[in-house]
N, C-alpha and C positions, 0 to 999 in steps of 0.2 A: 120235256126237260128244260131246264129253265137256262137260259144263254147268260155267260156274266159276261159284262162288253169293262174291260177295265179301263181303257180309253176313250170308253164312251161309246157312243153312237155319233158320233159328228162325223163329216166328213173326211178328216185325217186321220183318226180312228181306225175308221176302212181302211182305209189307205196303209195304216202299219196292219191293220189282219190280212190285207193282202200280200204284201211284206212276207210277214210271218208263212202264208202258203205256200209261198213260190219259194224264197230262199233256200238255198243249198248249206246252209251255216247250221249245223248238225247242233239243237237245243233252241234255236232259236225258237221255233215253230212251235214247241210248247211253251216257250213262256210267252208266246203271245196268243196262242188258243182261248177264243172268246169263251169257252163253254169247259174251262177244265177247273178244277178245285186247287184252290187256294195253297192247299200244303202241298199238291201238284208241283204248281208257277213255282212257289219258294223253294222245293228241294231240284227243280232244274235251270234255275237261278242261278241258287249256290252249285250247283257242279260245273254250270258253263263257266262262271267265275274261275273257279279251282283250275277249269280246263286254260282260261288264258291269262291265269298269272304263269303258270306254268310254262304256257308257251309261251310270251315276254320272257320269261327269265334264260331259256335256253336258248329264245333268238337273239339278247343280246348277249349273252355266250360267246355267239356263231359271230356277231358283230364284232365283236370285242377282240378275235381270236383273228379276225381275217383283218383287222386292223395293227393290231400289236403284233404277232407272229405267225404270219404266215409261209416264212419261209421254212428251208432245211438248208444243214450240211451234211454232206453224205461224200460218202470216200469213193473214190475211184482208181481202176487198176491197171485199165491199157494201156499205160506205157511207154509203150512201142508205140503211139501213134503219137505220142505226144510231142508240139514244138515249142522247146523253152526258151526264152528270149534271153538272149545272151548279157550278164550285168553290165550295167553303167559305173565308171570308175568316177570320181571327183577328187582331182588332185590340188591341192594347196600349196603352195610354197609357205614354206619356212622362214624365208627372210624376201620378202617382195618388193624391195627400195633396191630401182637400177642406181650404183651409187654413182655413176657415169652424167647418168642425168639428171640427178639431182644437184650436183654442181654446179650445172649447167645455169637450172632453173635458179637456187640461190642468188647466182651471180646474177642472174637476166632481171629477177623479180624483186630485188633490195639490195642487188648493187655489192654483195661482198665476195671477197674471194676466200680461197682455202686457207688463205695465212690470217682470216682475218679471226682475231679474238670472238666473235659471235659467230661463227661459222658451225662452229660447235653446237650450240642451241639450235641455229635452223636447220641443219643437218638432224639432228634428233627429231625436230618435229615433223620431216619429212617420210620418216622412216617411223615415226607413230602413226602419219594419216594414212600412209601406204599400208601397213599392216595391222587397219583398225579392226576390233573383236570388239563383243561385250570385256572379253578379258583383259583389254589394257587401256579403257575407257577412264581406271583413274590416272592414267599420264597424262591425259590436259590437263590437270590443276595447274603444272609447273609452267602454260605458258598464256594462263590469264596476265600475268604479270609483267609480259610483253607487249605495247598497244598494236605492233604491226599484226600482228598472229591474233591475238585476241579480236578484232576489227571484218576479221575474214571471214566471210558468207561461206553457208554452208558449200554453194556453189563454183564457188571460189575453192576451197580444199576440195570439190570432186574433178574440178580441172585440173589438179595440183596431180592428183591422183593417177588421173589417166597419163598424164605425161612420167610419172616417175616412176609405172610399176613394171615390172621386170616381163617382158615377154615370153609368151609361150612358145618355146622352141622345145622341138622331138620330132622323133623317129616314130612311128608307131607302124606292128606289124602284127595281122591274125590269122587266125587258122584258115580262113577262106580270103581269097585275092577276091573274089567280085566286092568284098565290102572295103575297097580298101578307100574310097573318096569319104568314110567317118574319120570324124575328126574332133580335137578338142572346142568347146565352144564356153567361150566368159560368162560364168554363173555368181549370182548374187547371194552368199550364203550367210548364216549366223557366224561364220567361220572364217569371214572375208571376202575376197574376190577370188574364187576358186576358176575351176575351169574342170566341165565335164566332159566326157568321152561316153558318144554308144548312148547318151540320155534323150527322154523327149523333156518332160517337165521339164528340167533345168536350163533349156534354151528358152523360155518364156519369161525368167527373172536375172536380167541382164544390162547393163549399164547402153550399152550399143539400141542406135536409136533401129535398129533394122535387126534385130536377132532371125537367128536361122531354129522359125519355130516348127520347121518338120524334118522330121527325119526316117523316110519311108524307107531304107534298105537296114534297116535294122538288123544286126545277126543274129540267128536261130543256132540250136542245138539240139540233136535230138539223139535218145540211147543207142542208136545203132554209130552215131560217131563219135570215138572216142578221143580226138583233138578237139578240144573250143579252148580255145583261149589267145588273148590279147598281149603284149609284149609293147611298152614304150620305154625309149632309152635315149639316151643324147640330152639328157633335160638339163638348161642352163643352173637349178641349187636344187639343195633339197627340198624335198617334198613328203608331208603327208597325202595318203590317198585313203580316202571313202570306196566300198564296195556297195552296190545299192542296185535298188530295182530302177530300170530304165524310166518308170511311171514314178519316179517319188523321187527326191534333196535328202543328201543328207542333214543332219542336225546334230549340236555342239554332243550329244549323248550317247552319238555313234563310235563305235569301233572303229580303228583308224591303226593306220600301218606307217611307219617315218622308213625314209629311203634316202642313206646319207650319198657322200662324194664316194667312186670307188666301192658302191654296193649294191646288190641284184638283190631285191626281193622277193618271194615266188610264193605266191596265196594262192590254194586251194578250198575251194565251196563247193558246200550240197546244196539244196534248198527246199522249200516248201512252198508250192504254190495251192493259188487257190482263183477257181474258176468262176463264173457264174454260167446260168444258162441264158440264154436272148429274150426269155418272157420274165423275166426279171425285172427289164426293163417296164414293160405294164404297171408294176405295182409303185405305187410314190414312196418318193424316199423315207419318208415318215416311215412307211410298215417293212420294210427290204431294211433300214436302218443302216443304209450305207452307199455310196456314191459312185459311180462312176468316175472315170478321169474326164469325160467328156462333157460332164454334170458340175463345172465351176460354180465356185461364189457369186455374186453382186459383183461387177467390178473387173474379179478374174478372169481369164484366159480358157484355164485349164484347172485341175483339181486333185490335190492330193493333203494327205494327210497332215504331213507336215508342215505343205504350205499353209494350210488350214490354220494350224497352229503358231506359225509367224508371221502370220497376220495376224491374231488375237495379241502376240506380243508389241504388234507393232501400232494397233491401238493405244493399247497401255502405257508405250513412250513418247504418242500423240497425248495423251491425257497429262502426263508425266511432266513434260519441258515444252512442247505445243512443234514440237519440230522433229526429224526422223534419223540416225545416222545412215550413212551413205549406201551399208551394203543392204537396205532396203528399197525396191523398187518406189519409186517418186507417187504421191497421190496429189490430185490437184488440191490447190487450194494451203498444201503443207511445206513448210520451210525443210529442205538440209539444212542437220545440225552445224552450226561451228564451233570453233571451240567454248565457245559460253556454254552453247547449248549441249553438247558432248561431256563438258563438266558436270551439265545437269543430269543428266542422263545416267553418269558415274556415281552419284547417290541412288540414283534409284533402282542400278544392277540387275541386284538379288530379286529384287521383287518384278520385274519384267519377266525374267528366264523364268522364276516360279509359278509367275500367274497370279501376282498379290497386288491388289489395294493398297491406297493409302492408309487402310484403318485397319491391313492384315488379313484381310477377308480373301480366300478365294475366286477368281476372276471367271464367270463362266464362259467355257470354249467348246462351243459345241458344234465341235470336229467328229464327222462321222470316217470308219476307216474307208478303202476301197473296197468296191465288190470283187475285183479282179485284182491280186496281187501277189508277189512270189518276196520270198525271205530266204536270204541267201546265211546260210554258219559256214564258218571256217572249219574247214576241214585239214589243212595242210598251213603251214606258216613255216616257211626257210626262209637261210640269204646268204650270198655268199659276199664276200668282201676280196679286195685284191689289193696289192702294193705295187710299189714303184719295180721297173719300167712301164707296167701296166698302164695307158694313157686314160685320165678320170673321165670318171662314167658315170652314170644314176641310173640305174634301170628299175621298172619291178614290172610285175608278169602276174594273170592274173587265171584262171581257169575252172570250169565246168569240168571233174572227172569222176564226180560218183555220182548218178544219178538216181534221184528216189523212184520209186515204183509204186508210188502212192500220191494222188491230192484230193483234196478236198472240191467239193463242187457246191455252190450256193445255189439251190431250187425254189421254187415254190410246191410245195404243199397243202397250201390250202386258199385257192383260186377263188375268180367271181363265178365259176362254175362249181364247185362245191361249194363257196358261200349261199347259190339259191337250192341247189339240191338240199341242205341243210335247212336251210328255209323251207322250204315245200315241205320234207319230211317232218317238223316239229308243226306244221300247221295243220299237215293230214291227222296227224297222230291224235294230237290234241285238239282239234279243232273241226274235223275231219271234212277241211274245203282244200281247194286249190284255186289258181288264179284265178278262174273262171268265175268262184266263188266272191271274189274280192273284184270284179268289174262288175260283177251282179250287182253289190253295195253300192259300187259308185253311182250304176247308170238308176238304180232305184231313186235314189237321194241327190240325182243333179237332171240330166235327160227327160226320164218318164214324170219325176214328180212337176216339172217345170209344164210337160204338158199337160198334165194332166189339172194344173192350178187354171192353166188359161184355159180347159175345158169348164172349168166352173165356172168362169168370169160369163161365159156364153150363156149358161142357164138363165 
């Protein structure tokens, strides 16, 4: 029979027909058969072709699938074992200029008293820096026009600050006496100089060069007890308060409760939580598409959603005026605003809160949520109010009384052990090797062929 050698008879030639005998790559072995016919080789050519586009296209599939979405969420029902951490309140005063000491400060820092004709003016501007927002960022206009006030470092109106804001005085009482060393702690909000109860994140963005950034007696709740709830009272004005997850700030978007002189408020929540599992953490955040609190930014501490996103804002008012207002934690290298820059700031508002360019464009914030978090709804909203002889009060009260019987749990689905099972299965199928098949290739074409060069050189 007559032998066709397609590669010849040279000594590599051999070398790929022996290749071709030994290998376990199912087609190989006839299209490299020295002695087979022609429309043979070309019709198992084309079908090994066929076989590994094929298999390319559903290994990157498998790739694509274990990169992009590999997770689940999937509901869960027991319940009764579950322990729901009890919410973080953030309360705000309403009017935060002690006006006690802000006289004080007037007289000590430019010399004027109560009866003086300009006392008026510096009294207002006390009582702007003290209860600075984005929302009343256009009231510096009115004291560019003053060189004392206009002149003042950002640093300057955050000492102003500290000295004239109203202290945090209360009561606070909860369902369990072992948590009772929790306490309010000075949080840095979009909303001002708040003050959180029962939080972690919000001891981390804070004016105090020492914040209390742990808080391990955290209170739990769980469906077989049917008290949880929180009670603070005795508080020097009114106040708004925020209800929020222990892991997260509130922001200017949240629901919020006002608690005048003389009135009890009493908020009732359900919630919705949502869990991960511990191999979670295996996958990168890229493919999971979502953070841990433990899993900070550049720069951060800690991580949540919405810090996430005031810091995006707070880029933007770096871009903006080149300086930061106060109820933003300090970055090196950047000024506090003063009032110049506070003015500046008051143009550009809208467009910070919204996430907007100079040119109207969309500002990208790529804020991923938490893997692990609970969402509290209102379920109950009373209050009661009282009159004279009644001695003035501010109370509100906050509690866990219906509890869901469902959450959500974040998995994985489709692991680096079904990613090679997957793999193995579409290479058998199609290709019909296994790894063994694919160390075969290597040790051919790096190993054996390297010795088998320098047995030639010996001839």
């Amino acid at each position: 029979m007559l032998r066709v050698y397609r590669f010849g008879k040279t000594k590599f030639g051999r070398y790929i027909y022996d290749f071709g005998d030994d290998t376990t790559l199912h087609g190989l072995r006839y299209i490299l058969k020295p002695n087979s016919h022609f429309a043979e080789t070309l019709l198992w050519l084309i079908m090994v072709l066929l076989s590994l586009s094929g298999a390319i296209s559903l290994i990157l599939n498998s790739w694509n699938r274990y990169n992009a979405n590999p997770t689940v969420i999937s509901l869960e029902k027991d319940y009764r074992d579950w322990k729901i951490t009890f919410p973080a309140a953030t309360a705000c005063f309403l009017q935060r200029l002690n006006e006690t000491a802000a006289v004080e400060l007037i007289y000590d820092k430019w010399g004027i008293d109560e009866n003086s004709t300009e006392f008026k003016e510096y009294s207002l501007f006390l009582n702007t820096v003290a209860n600075l927002t984005y929302d009343n960022l256009k009231d510096f206009q009115q004291f560019i026009g003053n060189n004392d006030l206009k002149k003042m470092t950002g640093d300057e109106i955050l000492e102003i600050v500290k000295k004239v804001t109203t202290d945090m005085v209360y009561r606070a009482s909860l369902y369990d006496r072992k948590h009772k060393d929790i306490k309010f702690h000075e949080t840095l909000t979009e909303m001002g100089i708040c003050y959180t109860f029962a939080g972690v994140v919000p001891n981390y963005i804070t004016l105090k060069k020492d914040p209390v950034t742990t808080n391990l007696n955290l209170p739990y709740c769980n469906y077989l007890n049917s008290l949880c709830y929180a009670r603070i009272e005795d508080l020097p004005t009114p106040v708004k308060y925020y209800i929020h997850s222990p892991n997260e700030i509130p922001d200017s978007s949240h629901k919020y409760f006002v608690v005048y002189v003389n009135m009890e408020k009493d908020t009732g929540f359900r919630f919705q939580e949502t869990v991960a599992s511990p191999e979670l953490r295996n996958l990168d955040i890229r493919q999971r598409n979502c953070r841990f609190v433990d899993e900070p930014l550049q720069g951060d501490k800690i991580y949540s959603y919405n810090l996430c996103i005031m810091r995006c804002r707070k880029r933007l008012a770096i871009s903006f005026c080149k300086c930061l207002p106060l109820f933003y934690t300090k970055e090196d290298g950047v000024e506090i605003c003063g009032v110049t820059g506070l003015t500046c700031l008051s143009k550009y508002r809208d467009n910070i809160q919204q996430l907007i360019d100079r040119n109207g464009k969309k500002v990208e914030c790529p804020c991923l949520y938490q893997c692990e978090s609970i969402v509290y709804y209102l379920d109950k909203d009373t209050e009661r109010t009282w009159t004279y002889p009644v001695p003035k009060n501010i109370r509100f009260r906050w509690s866990i009384e219906r509890y869901s019987k469902t959450r959500f749990r974040r998995d994985i689905i489709f692991g680096v052990e079904d990613l090679l099972v997957s793999l193995g299965g579409i290479a058998t199928f199609f290709l019909g090797c296994s790894v063994i098949s694919f160390v075969e290739l290597v040790y051919y074409f790096s190993l054996r062929l390297f010795w088998y060069v320098m047995s030639l050189k010996k001839i």
